[in-house]
BADREN-599137 format. One record per atom (N, C-alpha, C, O): y, x, z. Coordinates in steps of 0.05 Angstrom, whole numbers, padded with zeros to 5 digits, always signed. Layout:
YXZ...
END
This chain:
-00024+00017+00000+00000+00000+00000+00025+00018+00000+00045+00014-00014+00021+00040+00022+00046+00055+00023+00050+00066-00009+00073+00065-00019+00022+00079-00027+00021+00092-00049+00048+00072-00066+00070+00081-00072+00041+00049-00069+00049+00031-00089+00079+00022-00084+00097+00017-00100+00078+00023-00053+00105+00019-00045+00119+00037-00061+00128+00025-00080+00123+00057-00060+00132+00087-00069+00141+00091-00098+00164+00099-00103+00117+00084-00122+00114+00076-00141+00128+00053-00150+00134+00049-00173+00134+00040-00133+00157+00014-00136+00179+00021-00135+00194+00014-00153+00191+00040-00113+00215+00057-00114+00216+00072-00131+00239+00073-00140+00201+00086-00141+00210+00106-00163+00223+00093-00196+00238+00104-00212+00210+00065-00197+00209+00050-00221+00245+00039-00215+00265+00040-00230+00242+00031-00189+00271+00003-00176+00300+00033-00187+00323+00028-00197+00289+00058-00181+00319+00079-00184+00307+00091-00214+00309+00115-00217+00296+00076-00234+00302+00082-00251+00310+00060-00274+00323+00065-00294+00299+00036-00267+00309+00013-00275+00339+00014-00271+00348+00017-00248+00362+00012-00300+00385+00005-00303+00397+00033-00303+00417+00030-00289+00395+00053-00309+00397+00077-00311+00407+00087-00336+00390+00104-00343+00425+00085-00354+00429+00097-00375+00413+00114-00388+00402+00108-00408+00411+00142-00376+00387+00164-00383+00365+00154-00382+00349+00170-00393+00352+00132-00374+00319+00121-00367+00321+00101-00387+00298+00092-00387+00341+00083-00414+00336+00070-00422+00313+00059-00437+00304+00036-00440+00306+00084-00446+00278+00087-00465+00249+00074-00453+00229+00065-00464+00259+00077-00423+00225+00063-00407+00237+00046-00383+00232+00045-00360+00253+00036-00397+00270+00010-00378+00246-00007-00371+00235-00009-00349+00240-00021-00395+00207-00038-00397+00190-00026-00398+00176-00039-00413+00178-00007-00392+00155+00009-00378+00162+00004-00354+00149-00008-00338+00184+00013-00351+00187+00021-00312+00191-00019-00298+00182-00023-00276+00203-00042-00311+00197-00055-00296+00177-00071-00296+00175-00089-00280+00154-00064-00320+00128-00067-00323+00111-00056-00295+00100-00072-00280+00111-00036-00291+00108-00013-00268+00116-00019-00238+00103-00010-00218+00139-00035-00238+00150-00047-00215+00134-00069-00210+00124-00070-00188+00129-00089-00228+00118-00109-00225+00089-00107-00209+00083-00116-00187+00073-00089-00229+00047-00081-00216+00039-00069-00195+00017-00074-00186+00054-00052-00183+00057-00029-00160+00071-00060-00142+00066-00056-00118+00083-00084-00145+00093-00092-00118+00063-00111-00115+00051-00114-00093+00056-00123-00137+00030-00133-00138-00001-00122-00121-00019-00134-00109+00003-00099-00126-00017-00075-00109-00012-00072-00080-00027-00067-00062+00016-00077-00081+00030-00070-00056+00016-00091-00033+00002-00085-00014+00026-00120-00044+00014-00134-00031-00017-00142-00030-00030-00152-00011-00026-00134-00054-00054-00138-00045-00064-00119-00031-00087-00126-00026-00057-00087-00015-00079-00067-00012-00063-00075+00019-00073-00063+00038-00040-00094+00024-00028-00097+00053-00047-00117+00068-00056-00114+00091-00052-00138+00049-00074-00159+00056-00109-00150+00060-00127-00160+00074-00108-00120+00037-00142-00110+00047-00136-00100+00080-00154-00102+00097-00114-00090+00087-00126-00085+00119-00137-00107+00132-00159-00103+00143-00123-00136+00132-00135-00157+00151-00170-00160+00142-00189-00166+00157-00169-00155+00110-00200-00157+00104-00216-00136+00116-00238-00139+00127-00206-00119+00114-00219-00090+00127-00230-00093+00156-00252-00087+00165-00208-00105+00170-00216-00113+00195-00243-00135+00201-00262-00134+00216-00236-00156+00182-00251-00172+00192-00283-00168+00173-00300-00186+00174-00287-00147+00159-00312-00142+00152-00326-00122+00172-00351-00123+00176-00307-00101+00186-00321-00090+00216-00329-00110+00236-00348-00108+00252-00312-00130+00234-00314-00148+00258-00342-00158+00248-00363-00151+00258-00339-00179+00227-00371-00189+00213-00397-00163+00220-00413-00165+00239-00395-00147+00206-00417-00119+00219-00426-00121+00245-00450-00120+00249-00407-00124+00268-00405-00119+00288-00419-00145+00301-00439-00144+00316-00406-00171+00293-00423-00193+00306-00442-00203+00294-00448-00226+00301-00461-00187+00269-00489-00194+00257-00506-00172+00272-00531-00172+00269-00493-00156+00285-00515-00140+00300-00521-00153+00340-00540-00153+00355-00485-00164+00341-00500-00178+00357-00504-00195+00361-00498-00205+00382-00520-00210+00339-00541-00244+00340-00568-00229+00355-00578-00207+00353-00576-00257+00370-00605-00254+00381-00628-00243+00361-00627-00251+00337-00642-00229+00368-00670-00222+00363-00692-00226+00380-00709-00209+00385-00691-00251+00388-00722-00250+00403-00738-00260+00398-00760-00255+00408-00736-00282+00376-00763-00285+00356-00760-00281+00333-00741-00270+00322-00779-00291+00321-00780-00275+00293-00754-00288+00270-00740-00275+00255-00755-00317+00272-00733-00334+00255-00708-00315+00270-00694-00307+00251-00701-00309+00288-00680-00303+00301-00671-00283+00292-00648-00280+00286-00699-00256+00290-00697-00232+00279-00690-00235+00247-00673-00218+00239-00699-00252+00229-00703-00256+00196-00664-00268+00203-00647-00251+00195-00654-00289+00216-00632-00296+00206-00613-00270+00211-00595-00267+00195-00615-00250+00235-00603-00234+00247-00599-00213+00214-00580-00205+00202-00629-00209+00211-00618-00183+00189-00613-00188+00165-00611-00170+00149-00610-00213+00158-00596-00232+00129-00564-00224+00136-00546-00213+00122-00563-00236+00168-00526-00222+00172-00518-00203+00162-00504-00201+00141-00530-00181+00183-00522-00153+00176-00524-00142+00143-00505-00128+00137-00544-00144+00121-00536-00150+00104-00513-00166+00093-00492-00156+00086-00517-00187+00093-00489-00200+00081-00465-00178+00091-00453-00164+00075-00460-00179+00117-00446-00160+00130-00440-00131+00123-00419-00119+00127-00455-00126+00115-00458-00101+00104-00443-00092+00079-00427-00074+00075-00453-00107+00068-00450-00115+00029-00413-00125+00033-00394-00118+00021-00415-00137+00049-00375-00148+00049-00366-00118+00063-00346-00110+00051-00373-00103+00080-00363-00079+00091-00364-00063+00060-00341-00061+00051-00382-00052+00045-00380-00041+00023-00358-00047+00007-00339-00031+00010-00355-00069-00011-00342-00088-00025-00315-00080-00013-00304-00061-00023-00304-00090+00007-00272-00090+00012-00262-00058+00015-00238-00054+00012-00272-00046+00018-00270-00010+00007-00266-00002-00023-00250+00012-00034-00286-00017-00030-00286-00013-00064-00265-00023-00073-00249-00011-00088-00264-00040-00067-00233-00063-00078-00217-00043-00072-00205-00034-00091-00213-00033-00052-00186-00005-00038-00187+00013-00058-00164+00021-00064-00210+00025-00072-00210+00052-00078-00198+00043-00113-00185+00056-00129-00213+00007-00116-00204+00010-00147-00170+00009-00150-00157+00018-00169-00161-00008-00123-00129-00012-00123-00111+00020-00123-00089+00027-00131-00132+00032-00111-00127+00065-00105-00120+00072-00137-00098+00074-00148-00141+00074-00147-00142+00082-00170-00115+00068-00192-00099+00081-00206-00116+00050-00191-00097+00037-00206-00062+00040-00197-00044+00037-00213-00059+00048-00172-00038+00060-00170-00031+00084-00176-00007+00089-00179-00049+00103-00180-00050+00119-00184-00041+00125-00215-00023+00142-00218-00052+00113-00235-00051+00111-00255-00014+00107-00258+00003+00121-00267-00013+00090-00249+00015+00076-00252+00036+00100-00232+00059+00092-00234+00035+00115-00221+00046+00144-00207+00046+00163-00222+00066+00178-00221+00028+00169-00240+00027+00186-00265+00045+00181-00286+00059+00199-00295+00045+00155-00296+00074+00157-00307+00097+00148-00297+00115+00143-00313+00102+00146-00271+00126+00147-00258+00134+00184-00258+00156+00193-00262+00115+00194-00252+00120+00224-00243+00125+00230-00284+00142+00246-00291+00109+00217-00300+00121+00230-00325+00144+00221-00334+00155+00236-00350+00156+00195-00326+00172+00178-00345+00205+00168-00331+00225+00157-00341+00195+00178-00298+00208+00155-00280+00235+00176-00269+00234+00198-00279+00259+00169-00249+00279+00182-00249+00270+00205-00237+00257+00204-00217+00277+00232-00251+00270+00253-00234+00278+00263-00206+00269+00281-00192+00299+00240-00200+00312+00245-00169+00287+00229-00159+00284+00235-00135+00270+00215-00166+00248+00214-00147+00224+00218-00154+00205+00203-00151+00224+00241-00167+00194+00252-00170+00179+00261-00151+00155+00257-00151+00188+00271-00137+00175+00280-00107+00161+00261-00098+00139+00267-00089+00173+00225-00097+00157+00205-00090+00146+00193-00104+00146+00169-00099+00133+00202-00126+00116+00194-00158+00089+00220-00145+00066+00213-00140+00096+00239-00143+00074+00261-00124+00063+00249-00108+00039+00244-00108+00080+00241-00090+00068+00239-00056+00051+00216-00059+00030+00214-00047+00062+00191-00082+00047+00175-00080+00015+00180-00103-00006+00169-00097+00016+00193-00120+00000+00198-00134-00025+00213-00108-00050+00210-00108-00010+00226-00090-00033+00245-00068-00037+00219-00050-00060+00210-00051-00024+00207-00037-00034+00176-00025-00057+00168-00038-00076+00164-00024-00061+00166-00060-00071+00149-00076-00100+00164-00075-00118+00155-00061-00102+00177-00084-00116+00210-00081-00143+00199-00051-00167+00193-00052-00124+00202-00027-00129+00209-00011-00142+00177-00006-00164+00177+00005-00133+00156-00010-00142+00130-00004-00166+00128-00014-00187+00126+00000-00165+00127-00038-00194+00133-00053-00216+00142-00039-00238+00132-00034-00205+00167-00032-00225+00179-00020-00244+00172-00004-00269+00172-00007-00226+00165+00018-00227+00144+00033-00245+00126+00039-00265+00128+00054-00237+00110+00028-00256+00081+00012-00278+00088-00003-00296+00072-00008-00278+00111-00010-00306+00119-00023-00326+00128+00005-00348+00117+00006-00321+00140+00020-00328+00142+00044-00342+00124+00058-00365+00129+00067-00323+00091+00062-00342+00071+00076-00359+00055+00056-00374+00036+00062-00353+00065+00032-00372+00047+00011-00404+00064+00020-00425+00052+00025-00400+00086+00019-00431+00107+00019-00447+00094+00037-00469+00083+00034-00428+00098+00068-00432+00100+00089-00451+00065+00085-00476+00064+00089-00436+00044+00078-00439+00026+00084-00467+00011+00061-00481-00008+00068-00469+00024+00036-00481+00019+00011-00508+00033+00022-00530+00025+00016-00504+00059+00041-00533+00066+00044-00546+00042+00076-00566+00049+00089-00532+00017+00083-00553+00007+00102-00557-00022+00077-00557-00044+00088-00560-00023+00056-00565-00041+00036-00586-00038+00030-00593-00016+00023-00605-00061+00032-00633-00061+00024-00627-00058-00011-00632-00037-00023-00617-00078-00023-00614-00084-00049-00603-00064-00060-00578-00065-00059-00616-00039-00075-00615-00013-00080-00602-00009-00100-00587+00010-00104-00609-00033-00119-00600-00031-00155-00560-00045-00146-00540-00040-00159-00560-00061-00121-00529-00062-00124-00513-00042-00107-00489-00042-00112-00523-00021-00084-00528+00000-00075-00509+00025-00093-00487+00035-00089-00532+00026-00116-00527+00053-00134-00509+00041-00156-00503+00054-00176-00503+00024-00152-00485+00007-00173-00459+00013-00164-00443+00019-00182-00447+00012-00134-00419+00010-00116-00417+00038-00127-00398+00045-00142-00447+00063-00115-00440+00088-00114-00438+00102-00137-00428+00125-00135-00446+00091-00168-00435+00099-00180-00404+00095-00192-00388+00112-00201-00401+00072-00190-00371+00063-00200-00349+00070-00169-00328+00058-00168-00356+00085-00150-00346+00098-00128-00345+00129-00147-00322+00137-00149-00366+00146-00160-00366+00167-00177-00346+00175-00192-00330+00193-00190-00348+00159-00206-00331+00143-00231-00301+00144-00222-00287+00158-00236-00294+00137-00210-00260+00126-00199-00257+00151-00191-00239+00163-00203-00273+00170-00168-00276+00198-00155-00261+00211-00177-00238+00220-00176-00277+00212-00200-00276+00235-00222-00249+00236-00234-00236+00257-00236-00239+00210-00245-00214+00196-00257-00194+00209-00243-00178+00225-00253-00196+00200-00213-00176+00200-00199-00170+00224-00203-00148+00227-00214-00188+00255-00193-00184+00281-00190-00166+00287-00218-00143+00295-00216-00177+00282-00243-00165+00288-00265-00137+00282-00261-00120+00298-00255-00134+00256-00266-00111+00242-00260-00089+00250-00240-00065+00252-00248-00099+00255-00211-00084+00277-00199-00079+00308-00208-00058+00316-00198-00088+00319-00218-00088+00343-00229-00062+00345-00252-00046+00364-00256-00064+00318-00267-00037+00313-00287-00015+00305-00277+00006+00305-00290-00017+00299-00253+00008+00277-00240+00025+00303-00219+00048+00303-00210+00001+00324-00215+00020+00341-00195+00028+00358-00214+00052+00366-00212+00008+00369-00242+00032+00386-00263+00051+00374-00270+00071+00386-00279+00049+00355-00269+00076+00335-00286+00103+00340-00272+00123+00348-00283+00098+00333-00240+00119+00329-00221+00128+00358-00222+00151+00362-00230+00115+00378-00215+00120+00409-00217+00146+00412-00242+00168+00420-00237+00136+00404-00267+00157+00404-00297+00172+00396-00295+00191+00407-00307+00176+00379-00284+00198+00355-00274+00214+00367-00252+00237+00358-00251+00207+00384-00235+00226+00393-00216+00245+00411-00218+00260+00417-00199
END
């Protein structure tokens, strides 16, 4: 959220800018989507929370007979699978700001390139992140084929992102 916030600033001081006319409509294309991200990755914390919370109260349902034990570990699955999931959603929003930081840092006012960086390394670092509780959380999943499915498109975003960062901090460097 902070990433996108940032990304929204960099677009808002270059929108109406004489020298920036050329990516006037890029940049409030860019605004639009970065405040869109904004609020959606503000709203994944309350989800974030309440998929630990879910984890937390499917482990503690009764187990003392067997229906009790079968409904208990249907929870923690379900539970599980939503703990995975709202990470992923983070790392793809990750990713997608990111994208949109890259050409702020190529296109956007150079008095705020520094915060086209910082947010491109937010972004970076969120990912990461979220790739983290997807593993963590994709390895207590019985259902293996949707398992290696999170962890590869968790791979996938990983790889992008690095590239993608790698352009976004030469960029800002040129730019300074």
């Amino acid at each position: 959220a902070m990433a996108a916030g940032l990304v929204g600033m960099v677009a808002r001081l270059t929108i109406g800018r004489k020298k920036y006319a050329a990516v006037e409509v890029e940049m409030k294309k860019i605004l639009r989507q970065a405040e869109k991200l904004r609020t959606e990755q503000t709203a994944a914390i309350t989800d974030d929370s309440a998929a630990f919370d879910a984890v937390m109260d499917a482990f503690k349902l009764s187990k003392e007979t067997a229906k009790q034990q079968t409904a208990r570990g249907k929870a923690i699955q379900m539970a599980m699978s939503r703990a995975a999931v709202v990470p992923l959603r983070t790392a793809r929003a990750a990713a997608k700001t990111l994208e949109l930081a890259a050409i702020a840092a190529e296109k956007g006012n150079v008095n705020a390139i520094s915060d086209a960086g910082t947010a491109a390394h937010l972004c970076h670092t969120a990912l990461a992140g979220a790739a983290l509780n997807v593993r963590i959380n994709a390895g207590s999943i019985k259902d293996s084929k949707k398992a290696a499915g999170w962890i590869k498109e968790i791979n996938d975003l990983e790889k992008n992102a690095a590239k993608t960062l790698t352009g976004t901090v030469k960029a800002v460097a040129k730019r300074m």
